[in-house]
C-alpha positions in Angstrom: 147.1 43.4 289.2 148.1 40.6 291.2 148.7 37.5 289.2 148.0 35.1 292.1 144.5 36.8 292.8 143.4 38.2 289.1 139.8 39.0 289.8 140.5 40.2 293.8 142.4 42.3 292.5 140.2 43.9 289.6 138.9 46.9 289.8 135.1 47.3 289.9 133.6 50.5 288.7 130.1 51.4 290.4 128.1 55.1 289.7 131.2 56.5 288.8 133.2 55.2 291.2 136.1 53.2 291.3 137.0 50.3 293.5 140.7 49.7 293.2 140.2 45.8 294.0 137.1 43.8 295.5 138.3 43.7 299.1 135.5 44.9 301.6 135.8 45.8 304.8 131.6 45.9 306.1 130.2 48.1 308.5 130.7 46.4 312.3 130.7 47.7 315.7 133.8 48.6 317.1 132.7 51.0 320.3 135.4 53.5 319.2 133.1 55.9 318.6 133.7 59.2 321.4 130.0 60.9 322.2 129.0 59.3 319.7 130.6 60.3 317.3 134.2 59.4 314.8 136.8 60.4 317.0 140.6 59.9 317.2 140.6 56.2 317.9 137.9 55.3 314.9 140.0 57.4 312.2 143.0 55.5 313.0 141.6 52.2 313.1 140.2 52.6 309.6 142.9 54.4 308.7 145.1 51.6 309.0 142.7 48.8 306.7 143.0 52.1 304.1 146.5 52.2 304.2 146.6 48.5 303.9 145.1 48.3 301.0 141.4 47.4 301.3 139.0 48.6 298.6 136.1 50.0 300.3 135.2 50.4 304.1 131.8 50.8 304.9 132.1 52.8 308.3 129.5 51.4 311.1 126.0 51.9 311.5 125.0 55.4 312.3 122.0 55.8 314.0 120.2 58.4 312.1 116.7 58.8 314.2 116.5 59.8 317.6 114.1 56.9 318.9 117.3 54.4 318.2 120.1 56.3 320.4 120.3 54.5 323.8 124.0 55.0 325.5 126.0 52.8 324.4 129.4 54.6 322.2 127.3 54.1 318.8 127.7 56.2 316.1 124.8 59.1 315.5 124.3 60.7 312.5 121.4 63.2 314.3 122.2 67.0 313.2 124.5 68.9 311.0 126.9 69.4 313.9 128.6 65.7 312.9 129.1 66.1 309.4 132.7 67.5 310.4 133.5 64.4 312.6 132.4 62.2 309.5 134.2 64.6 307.3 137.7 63.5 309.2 137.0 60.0 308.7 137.0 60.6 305.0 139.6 62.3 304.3 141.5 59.6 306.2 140.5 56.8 304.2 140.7 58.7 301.2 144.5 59.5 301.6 145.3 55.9 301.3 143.0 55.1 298.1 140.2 53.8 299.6 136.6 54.5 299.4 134.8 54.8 302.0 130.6 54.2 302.5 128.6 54.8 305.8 125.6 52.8 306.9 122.3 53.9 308.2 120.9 52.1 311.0 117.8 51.8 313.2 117.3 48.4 315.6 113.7 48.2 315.8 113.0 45.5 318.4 116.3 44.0 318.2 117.5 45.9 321.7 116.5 46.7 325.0 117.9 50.5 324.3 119.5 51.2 327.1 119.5 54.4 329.3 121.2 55.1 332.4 121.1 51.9 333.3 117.4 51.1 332.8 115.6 50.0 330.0 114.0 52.6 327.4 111.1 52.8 324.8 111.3 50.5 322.2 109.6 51.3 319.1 108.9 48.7 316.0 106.4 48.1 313.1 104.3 46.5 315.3 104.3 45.0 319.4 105.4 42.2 318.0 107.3 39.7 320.7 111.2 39.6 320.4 113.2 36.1 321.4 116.7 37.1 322.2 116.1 40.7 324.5 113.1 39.8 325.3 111.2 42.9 324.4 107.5 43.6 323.3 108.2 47.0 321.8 105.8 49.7 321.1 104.5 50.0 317.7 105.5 53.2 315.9 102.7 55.8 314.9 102.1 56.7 311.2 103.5 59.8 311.6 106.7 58.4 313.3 107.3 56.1 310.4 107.2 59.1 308.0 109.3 60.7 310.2 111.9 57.9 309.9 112.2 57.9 306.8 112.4 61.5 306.2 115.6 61.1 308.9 117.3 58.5 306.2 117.4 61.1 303.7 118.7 63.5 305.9 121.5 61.2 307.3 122.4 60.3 303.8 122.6 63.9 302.7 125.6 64.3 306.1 127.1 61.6 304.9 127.7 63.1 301.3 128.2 66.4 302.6 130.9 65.1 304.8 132.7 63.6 301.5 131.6 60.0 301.5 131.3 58.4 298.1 128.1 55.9 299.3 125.1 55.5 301.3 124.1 52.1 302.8 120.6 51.5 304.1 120.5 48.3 306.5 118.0 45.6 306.4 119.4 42.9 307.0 120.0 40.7 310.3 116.1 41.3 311.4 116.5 45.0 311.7 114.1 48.1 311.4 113.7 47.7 307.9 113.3 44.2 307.9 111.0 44.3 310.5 108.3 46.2 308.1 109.1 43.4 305.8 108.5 40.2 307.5 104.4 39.9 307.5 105.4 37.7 311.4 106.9 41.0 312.6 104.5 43.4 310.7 101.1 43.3 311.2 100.2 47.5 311.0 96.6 47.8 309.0 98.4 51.7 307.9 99.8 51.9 304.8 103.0 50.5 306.2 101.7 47.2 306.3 99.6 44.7 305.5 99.9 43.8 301.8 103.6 43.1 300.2 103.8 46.4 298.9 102.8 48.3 302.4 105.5 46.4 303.8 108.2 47.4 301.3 107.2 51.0 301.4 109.2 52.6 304.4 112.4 50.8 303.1 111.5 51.8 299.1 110.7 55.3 300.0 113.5 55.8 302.2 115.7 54.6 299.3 114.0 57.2 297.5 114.5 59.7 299.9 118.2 58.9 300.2 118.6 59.3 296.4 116.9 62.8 296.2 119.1 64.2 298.8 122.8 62.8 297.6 122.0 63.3 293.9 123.1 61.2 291.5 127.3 61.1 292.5 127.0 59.5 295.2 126.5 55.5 295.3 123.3 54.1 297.5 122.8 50.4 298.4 121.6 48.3 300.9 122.4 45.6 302.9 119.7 42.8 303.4 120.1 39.0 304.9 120.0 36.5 302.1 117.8 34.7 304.2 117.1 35.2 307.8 117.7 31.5 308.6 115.0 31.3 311.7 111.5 30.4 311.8 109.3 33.2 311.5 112.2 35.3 309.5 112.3 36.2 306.1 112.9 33.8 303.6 115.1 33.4 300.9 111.8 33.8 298.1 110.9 36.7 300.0 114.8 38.5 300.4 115.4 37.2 296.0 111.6 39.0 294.9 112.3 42.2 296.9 116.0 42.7 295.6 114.7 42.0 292.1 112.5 44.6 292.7 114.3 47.5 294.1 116.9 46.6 291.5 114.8 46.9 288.7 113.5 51.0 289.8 117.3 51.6 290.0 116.9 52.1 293.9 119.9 50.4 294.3 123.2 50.7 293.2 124.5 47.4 295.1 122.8 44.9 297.1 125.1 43.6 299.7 124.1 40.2 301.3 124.9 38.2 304.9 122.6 36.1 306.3 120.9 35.3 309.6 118.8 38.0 312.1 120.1 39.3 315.6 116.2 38.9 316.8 117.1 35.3 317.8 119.8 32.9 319.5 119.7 30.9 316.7 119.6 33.6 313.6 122.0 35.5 315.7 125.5 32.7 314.9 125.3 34.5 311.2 126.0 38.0 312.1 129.8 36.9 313.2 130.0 33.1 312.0 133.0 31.8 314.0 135.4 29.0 313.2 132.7 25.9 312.8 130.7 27.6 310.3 132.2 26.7 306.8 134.3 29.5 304.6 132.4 31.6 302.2 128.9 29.8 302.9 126.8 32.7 302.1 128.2 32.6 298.6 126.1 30.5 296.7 122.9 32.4 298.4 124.2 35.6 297.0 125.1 33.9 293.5 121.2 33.2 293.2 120.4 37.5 294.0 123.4 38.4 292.0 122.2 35.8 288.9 118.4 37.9 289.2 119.3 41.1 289.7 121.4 44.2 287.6 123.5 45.5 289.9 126.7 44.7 291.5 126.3 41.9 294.7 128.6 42.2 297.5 128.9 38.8 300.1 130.3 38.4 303.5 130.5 35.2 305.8 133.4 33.6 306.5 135.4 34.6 303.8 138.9 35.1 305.6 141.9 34.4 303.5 142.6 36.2 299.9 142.2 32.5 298.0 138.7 31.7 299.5 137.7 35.4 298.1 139.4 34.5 295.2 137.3 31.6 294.4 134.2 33.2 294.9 134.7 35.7 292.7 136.1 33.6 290.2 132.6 31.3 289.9 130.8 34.7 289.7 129.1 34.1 292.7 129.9 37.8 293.7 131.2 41.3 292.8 133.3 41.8 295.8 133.6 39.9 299.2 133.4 41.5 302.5 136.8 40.3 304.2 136.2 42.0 307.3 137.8 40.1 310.4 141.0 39.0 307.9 141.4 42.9 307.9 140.8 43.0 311.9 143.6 40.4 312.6 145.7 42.0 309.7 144.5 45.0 307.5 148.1 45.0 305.4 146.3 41.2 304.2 145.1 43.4 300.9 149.2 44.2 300.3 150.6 41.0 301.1 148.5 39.3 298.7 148.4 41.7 296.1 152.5 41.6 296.2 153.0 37.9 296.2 153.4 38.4 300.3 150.1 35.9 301.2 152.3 33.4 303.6 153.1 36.5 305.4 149.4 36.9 305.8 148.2 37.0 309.8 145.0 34.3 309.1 141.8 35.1 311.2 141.0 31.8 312.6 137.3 33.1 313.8 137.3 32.4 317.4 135.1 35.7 317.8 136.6 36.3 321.4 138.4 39.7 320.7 136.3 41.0 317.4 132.5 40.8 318.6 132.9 39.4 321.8 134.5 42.8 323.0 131.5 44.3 321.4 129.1 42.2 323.7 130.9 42.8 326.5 130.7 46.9 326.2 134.1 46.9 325.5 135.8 48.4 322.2 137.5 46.3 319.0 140.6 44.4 319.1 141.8 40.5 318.1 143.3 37.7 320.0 145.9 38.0 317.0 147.0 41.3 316.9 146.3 43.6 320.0 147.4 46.4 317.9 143.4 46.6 316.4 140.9 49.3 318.5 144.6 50.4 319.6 146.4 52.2 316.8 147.4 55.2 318.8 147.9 53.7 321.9 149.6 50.1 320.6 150.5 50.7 317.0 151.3 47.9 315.5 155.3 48.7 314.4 157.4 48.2 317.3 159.5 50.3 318.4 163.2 50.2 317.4 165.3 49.9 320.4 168.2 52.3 320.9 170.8 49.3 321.9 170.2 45.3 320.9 170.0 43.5 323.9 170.3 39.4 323.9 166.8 38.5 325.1 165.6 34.6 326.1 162.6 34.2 326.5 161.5 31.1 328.3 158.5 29.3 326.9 157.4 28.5 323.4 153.5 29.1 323.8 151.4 32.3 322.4 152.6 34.8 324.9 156.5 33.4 324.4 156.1 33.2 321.0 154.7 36.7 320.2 157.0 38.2 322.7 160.1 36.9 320.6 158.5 38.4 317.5 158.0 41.6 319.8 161.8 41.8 320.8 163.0 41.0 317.5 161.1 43.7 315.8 162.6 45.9 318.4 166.4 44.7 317.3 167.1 42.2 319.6 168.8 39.2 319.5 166.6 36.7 320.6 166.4 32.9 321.7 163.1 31.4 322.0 163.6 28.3 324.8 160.4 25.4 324.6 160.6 22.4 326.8 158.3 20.3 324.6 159.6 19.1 321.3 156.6 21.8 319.3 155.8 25.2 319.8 152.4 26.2 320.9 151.5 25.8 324.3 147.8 24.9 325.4 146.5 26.4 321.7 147.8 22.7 320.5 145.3 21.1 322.4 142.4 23.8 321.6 142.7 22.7 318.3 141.7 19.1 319.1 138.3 20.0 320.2 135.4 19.0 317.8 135.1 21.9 315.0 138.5 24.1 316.8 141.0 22.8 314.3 141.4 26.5 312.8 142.3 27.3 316.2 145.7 26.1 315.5 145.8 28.4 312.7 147.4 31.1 315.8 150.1 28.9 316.1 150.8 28.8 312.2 150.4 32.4 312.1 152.9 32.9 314.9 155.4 30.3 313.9 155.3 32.2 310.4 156.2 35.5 312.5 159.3 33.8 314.2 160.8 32.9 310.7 160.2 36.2 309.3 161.9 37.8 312.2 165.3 35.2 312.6 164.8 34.6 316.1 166.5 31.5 317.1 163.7 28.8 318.1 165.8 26.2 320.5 162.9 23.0 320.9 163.4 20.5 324.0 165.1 23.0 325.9 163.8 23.9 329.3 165.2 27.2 330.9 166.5 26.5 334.1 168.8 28.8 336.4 172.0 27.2 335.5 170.8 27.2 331.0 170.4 31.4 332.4 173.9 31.4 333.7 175.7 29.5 330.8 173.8 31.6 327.9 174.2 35.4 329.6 171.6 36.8 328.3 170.4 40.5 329.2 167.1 39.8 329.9 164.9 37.0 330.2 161.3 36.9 329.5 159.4 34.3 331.6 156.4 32.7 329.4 156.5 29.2 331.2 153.0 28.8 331.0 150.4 26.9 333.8 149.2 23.5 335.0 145.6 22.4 336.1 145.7 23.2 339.3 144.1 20.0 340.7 140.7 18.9 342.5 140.3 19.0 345.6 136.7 16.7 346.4 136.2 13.8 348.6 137.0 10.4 347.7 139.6 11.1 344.7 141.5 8.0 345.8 138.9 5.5 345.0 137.4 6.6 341.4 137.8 7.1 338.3 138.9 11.0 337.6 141.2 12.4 335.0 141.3 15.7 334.2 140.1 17.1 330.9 143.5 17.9 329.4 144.5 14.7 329.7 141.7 13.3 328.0 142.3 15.6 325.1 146.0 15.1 324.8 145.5 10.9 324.6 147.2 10.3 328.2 143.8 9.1 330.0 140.4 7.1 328.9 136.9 7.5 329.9 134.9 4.8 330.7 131.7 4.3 329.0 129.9 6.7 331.4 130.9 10.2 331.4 130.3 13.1 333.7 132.3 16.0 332.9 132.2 18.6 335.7 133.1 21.6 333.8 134.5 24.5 336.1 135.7 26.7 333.5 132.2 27.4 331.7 134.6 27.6 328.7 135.5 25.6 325.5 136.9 22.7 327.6 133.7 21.8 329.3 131.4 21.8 326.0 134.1 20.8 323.3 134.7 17.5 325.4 131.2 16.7 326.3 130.5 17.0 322.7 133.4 15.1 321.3 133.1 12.2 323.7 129.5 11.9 322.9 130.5 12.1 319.1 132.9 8.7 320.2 129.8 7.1 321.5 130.5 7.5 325.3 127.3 8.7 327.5 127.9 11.9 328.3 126.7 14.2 331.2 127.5 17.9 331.3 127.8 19.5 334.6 128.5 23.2 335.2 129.9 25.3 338.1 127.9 28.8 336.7 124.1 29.0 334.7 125.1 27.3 331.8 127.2 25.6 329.7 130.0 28.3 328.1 128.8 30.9 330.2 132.4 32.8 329.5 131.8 32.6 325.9 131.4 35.0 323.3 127.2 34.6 323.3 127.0 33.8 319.5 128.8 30.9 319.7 128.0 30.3 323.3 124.3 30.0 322.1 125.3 27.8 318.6 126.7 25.2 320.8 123.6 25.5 323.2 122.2 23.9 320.1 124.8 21.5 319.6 124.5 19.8 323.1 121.1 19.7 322.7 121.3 17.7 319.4 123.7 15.7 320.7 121.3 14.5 323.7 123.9 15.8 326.3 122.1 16.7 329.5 123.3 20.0 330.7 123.1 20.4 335.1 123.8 24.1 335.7 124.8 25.6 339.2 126.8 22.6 340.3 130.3 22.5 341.9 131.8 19.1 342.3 132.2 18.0 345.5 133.0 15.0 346.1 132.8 11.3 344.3 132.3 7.6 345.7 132.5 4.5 343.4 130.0 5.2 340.2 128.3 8.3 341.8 129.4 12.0 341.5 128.4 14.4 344.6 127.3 18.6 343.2 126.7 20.9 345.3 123.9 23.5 343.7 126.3 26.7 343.4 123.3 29.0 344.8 121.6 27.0 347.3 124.0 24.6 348.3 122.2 21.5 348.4 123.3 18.2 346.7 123.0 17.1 343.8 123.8 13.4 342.7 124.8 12.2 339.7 124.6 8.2 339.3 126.0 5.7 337.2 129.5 7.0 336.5 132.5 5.8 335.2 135.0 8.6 334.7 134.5 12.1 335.7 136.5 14.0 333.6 137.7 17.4 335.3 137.5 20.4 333.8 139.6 22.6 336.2 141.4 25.5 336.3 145.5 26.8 335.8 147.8 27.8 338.3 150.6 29.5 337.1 153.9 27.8 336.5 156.5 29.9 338.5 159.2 27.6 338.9 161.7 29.2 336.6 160.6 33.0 338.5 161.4 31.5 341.4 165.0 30.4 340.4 165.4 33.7 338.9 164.8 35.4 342.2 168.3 34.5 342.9 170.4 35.5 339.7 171.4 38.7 338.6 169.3 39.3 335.7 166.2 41.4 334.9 163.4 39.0 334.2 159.3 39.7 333.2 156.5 37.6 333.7 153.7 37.0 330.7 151.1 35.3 330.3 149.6 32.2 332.2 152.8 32.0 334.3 151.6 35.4 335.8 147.7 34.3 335.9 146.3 31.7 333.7 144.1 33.7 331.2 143.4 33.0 327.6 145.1 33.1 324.6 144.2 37.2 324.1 145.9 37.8 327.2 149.1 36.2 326.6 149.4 37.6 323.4 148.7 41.2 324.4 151.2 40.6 327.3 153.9 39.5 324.3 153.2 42.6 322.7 152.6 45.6 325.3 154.6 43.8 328.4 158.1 42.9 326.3 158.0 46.0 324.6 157.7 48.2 328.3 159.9 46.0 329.8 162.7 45.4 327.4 162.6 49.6 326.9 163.3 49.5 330.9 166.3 47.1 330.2 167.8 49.2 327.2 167.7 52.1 329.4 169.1 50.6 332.6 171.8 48.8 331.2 175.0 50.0 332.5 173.6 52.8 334.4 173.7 51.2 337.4 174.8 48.0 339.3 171.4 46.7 341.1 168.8 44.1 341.7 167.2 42.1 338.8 164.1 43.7 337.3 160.9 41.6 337.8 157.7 42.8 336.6 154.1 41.2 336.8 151.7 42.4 334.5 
């Protein structure tokens, strides 16, 4: 047991089971699945939490009834045929000492279940109206509710028979089950709704069901949104008598508790809480279930770093904490802590670009942090040992130049790391700055951690030039030099007021009392300064080249600062390139039909532009005998995923080339873009 962490690392004993410490990694989409179905890429990726020490994984939702498949690369838990697929994934995560759970999932009216490309049937308790996909789904007959939750107890009994040691119904975050409780979403005259215990009795009887056909080895719970947090969702009096309940037949094992519903924008910032929603805030809601109920109460929200866990367990708010993107960004975290290792400990900082925002995209898991993550097989996460150490400078001290250095030294290099500023850190040092971003700089932390552990030689105030290349030799150089706002080009620049948004956020220019910010990016710039200027008292216009503000955000958090401009009285013009400005009027043209839009009584328009790459030093090395890459924003200016992933896969493909062409050959440098 781990001194430092006492009751994280107690074991917790549940239906025969035993949980070697209370780490829990919750079921979450990670489009690994292959025809629906755990497959190569899924195995690994849990393999590795497993081997990292996590206590339990709860695999994803399986969707266990036909009338909730649609094609995206879910898992489906549909015939006997699967149970050897699921079977593989056990086995897996049993090697390692892990236990491993699966969930049972239907949407309800939470998706517009799509099918080659076009929308199919939705069914739900009732046609009840749904606010995010828009969808007035069709209500389910009698006899397809029966149906249902006959299919629970048969994807239950594949999920024992495949060796799992636990069954998980879902409803929580406004889902199927949830849907029959909530009398705003339920409103069938059957026996499946109507009165309090009509609504409970797909959910009870599935639990029911589900018991019948694992026996009694096998553990069952359920997960089930504290509090749906969203008019017209359940409640928190509702959620507390119905866990008391099912509790008290011995339906459940363990209730496991989150918050918010996916069947609205603003319910939908709980399923993933990102960096401006406070560390373990769900606890104390789960504290009040676990203080009314018998069984075991697992929490998730927020709960990222071994001491936070800690502490919750500690005031007895919980049994065991879901910890599920701090084993994304690092699933040996359960290790390090456990052996005194927790500065060594990659930190998720929550930006949800990588983890969920893949998933919204149609794309499969990784993390900004460690691109190793939805990757095992293809990027595992050890680098490869090189065959001969090569001295290796890398030019540029921001995320892609940082985690390239750590990339080379785990590879056996000697490495310099070069920065021209006087801190390491590039751009994330000034996406830290923004209102509620200050974990953001928790990447540079992280990665500055990385560099010590790894002895690679951090030279600050140093700017690579051709003639620094020359005088240290090395082997190879890898160019990370960043980018620069590449400027704005509108009418009448001369004779205003207009500084561009980095600027602003790094101290070296002041708005006037009268802000417009013309936010081309549709990013954190545009949004984070709007709000923080407003926040300083300024009067603060938001205008946008695309359909609204953050429009290349991850939606969750996209949507939660919707919210926050709103309540912050910022007006929001969408569909508006700037143009041009003339004394205290900015010029927009509408992005669609191109006619103007003016914006009066301005002071400063702050610019929120875009990066050109920095190729200066690429260009001087186009004349010197040495092989030389390009990564990140000095190649194209992306975001801070991009550069790191470049660090990773780009140094480690191009520093192999090196090792192997050394001395082979005399010929031109190597230069690679990526």
């Amino acid at each position: 047991m781990s001194c430092t962490f006492p009751h994280l690392f107690s074991s917790l004993g549940i239906r025969g089971h035993e949980f070697r410490n209370r780490i829990l990694s919750t079921g979450h989409q990670t489009y690994l699945a292959q025809r629906n179905l755990p497959g190569d890429d899924l195995i690994a990726y849990h393999e590795a939490r497993a081997r990292g020490g996590v206590g339990l994984i709860i695999s994803e939702a399986a969707r266990f009834h036909v009338s909730t498949v649609s094609e995206a690369p879910d898992l489906a838990l549909l015939s006997d045929d699967a149970i050897p697929h699921y079977a593989r994934l056990a086995t897996a995560v049993h090697r390692h000492g892990a236990k491993l759970f699966g969930q049972l999932s239907h949407s309800g009216r939470v998706t517009r279940r799509m099918m080659n490309g076009m929308r199919g049937v939705v069914f739900a308790p009732s046609s009840t109206p749904e606010n995010r996909f828009h969808v007035v789904p069709r209500e389910m007959p009698t006899e397809m509710v029966a149906e249902i939750i006959a299919s629970a107890a048969q994807g239950a009994r594949r999920y024992a028979e495949a060796g799992y040691d636990g069954v998980e119904l879902m409803a929580s975050h406004g889902l199927l089950f949830a849907q029959f409780l909530n009398p705003a979403v339920n409103r069938r005259e059957d026996i499946f709704g109507g009165s309090a215990e009509n609504r409970l009795r797909p959910l009870r009887e599935s639990l029911i069901g589900v018991r019948r056909a694992v026996g009694d080895g096998m553990v069952v719970g359920l997960r089930v949104s504290a509090d749906e947090a969203d008019e017209g969702g359940l409640d928190r009096e509702t959620v507390l008598g119905i866990c008391c309940q099912l509790s008290e037949e011995g339906l459940v094992d363990y209730i496991n508790t989150t918050l918010g519903t996916m069947a609205s924008l603003g319910g939908s910032i709980h399923v993933v809480p990102p960096m401006e929603i406070p560390p373990a805030y769900v606890a104390a809601r789960a504290a009040t279930i676990r203080a009314a109920v018998s069984v075991p109460v697992f929490v998730a929200g927020r709960i990222n770093q071994p001491q936070i866990a800690e502490g919750v367990l500690a005031a007895g708010e919980a049994d065991m904490c879901g910890m599920t993107r701090a084993l994304i960004v690092d699933p040996e975290m359960p290790r390090k802590a456990r052996e005194g290792h927790s500065d060594e400990i990659r930190a998720c900082i929550g930006c949800n670009q990588a983890c969920i925002g893949h998933f919204h995209a149609g794309n499969s898991i990784s993390c900004i942090q460690n691109p190793s993550t939805g990757r095992e097989l293809s990027l595992p996460e050890a680098a490869p040992v090189a065959q001969r150490s090569l001295k290796v400078l890398v030019a540029g001290g921001g995320p892609a130049g940082m985690k390239a250095a750590v990339t080379a030294a785990e590879m056996g290099h000697k490495v310099i790391l070069s920065e021209a500023s006087q801190r390491l850190g590039g751009q994330a040092l000034l996406a830290q700055l923004l209102p509620d971003r200050f974990e953001f700089g928790g990447l540079v932390t992280n990665l500055t951690t990385e560099l010590a552990l790894r002895q690679v030689e951090v030279r600050l105030n140093s700017r690579v030039t051709r003639v620094l290349v020359e005088t240290i030799a090395p082997d190879s150089v890898i160019v990370a030099t960043g980018s620069t706002p590449v400027g704005s080009e509108v009418e009448g620049l001369e004779g205003a007021h207009v500084v561009e948004a980095v600027d602003v956020l790094a101290g070296k220019a002041q708005p006037g009392t009268r802000v417009v910010v013309a936010d081309w990016r549709c990013d954190w710039i545009g949004i984070g300064l709007a709000v923080q200027l407003a926040r300083k008292g300024h009067q603060v216009r938001l205008v946008v080249n695309g359909i609204c503000a953050g429009q290349n955000l991850q939606q969750y958090v996209r949507d939660h600062w919707a919210g926050k401009l709103h309540e912050a009285g910022i007006e929001v013009i969408p569909y508006a390139r700037l143009f041009g400005v003339d004394g205290d009027t900015a010029y927009f043209l509408h992005g669609a039909s191109g006619q103007p839009i003016v914006v009066e009584g301005v002071d400063t328009v702050v610019v929120a532009s875009g990066n050109v790459p920095d190729t200066t030093l690429e260009r001087e090395l186009g004349e010197v005998d040495v092989p030389f890459v390009t990564i990140g924003d000095c190649t194209i200016a992306r975001s801070a995923e991009e550069a790191i992933y470049d660090g990773v896969a780009t140094t480690r493909a191009f520093l192999a080339q090196v090792a192997a062409d050394v001395g082979l050959s005399e010929g031109p440098s190597i230069m690679l873009h990526q």
